[in-house]
C-alpha beads as a LAMMPS data file, in Angstrom:
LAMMPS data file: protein, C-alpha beads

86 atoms
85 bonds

1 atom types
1 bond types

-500.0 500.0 xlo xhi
-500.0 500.0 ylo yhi
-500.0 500.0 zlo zhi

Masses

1 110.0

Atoms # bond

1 1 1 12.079 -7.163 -52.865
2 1 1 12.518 -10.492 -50.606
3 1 1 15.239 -8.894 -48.640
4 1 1 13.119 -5.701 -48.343
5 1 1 9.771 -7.740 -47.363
6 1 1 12.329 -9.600 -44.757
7 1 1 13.573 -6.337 -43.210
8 1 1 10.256 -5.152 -43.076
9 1 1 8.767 -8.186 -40.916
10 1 1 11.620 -8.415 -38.859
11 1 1 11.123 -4.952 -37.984
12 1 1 7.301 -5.166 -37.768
13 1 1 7.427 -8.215 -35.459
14 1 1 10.228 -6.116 -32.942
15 1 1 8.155 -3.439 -32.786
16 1 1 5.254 -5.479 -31.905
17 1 1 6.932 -7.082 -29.285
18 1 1 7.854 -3.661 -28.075
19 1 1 4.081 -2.434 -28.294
20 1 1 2.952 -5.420 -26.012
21 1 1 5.567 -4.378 -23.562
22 1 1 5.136 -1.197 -23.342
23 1 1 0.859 -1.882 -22.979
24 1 1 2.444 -3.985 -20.101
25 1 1 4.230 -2.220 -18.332
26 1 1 1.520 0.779 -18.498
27 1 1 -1.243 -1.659 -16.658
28 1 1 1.671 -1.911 -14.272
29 1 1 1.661 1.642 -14.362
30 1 1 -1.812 2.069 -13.686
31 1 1 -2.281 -0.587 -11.254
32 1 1 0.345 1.305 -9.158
33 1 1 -1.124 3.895 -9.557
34 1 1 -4.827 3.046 -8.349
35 1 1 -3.339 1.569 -5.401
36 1 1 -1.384 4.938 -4.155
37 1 1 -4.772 6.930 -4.503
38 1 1 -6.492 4.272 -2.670
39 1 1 -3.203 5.151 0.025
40 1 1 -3.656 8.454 0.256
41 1 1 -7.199 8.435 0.599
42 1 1 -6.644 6.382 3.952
43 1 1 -3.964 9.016 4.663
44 1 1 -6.117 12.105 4.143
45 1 1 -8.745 10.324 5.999
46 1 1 -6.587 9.881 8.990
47 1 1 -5.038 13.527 8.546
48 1 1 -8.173 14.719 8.778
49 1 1 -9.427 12.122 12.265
50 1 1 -6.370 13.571 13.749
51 1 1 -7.103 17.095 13.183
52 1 1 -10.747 16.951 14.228
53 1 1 -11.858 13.883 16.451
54 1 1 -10.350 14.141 19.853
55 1 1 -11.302 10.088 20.875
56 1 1 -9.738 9.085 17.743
57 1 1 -6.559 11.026 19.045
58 1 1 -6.887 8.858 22.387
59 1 1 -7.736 5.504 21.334
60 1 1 -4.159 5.797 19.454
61 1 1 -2.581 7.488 22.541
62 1 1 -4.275 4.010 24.315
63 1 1 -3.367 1.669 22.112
64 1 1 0.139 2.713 20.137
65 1 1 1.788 4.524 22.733
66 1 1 0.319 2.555 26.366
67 1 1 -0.803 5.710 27.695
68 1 1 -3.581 6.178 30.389
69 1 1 -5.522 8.939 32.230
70 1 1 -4.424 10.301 35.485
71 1 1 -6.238 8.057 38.000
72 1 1 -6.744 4.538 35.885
73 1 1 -5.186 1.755 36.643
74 1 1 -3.790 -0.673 34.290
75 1 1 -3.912 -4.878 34.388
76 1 1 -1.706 -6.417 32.438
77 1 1 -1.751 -10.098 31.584
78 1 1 0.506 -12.962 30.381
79 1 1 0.171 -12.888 26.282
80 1 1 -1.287 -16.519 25.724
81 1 1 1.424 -17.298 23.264
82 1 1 4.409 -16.789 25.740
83 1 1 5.245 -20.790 26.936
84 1 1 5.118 -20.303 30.387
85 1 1 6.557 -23.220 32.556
86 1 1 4.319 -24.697 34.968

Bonds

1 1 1 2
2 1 2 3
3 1 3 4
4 1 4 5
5 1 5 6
6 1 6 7
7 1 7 8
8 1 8 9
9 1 9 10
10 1 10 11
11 1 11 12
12 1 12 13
13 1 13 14
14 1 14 15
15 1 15 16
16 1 16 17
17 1 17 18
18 1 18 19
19 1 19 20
20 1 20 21
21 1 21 22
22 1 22 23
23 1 23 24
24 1 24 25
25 1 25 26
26 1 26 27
27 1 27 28
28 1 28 29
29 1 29 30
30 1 30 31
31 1 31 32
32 1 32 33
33 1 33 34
34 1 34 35
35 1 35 36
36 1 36 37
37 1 37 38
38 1 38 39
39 1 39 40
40 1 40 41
41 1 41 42
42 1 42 43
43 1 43 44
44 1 44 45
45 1 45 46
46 1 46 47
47 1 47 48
48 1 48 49
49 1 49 50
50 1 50 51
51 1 51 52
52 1 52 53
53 1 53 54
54 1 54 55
55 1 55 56
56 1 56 57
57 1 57 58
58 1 58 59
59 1 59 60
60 1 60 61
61 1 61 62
62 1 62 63
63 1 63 64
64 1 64 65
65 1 65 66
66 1 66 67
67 1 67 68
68 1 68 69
69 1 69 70
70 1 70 71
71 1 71 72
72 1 72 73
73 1 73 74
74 1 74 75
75 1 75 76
76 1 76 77
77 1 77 78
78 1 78 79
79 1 79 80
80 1 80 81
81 1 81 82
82 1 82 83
83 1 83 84
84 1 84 85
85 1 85 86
């Protein structure tokens, strides 16, 4: 009976330990997966800018890629962190 009531808390305390892993490792789980919804919310939010709002589509063209409309002229300065001798 002692060896039995042994076995049976050894086993009882593994599979405990197991339990509280695996509860772990599924708020892990979920965590991850609240954050990739949250993702591709922003992503289907931007899918859908850049299949329906045309100054959305030229603010990036602007700012990502440098480019301008025929006719403007662009001013470029010194970035304030480059050490410039004097």
């Amino acid at each position: 009976m002692v060896v039995l009531a042994i076995g049976l808390a050894v086993f009882g305390v593994k599979e405990s330990v197991r339990a509280w892993q695996m509860r772990r490792d599924m708020q892990t789980v979920e965590r991850d997966l609240t954050t990739l919804r949250s993702q591709q919310e922003q992503l289907s939010r931007t899918v859908d800018r850049l299949r329906t709002d045309p100054l959305y589509i030229e603010k990036l063209a602007r700012e990502e890629m440098g480019m301008v409309r025929e006719g403007e002229t662009v001013l470029k300065f010194p970035s304030q962190n480059s050490s410039n001798p004097r």
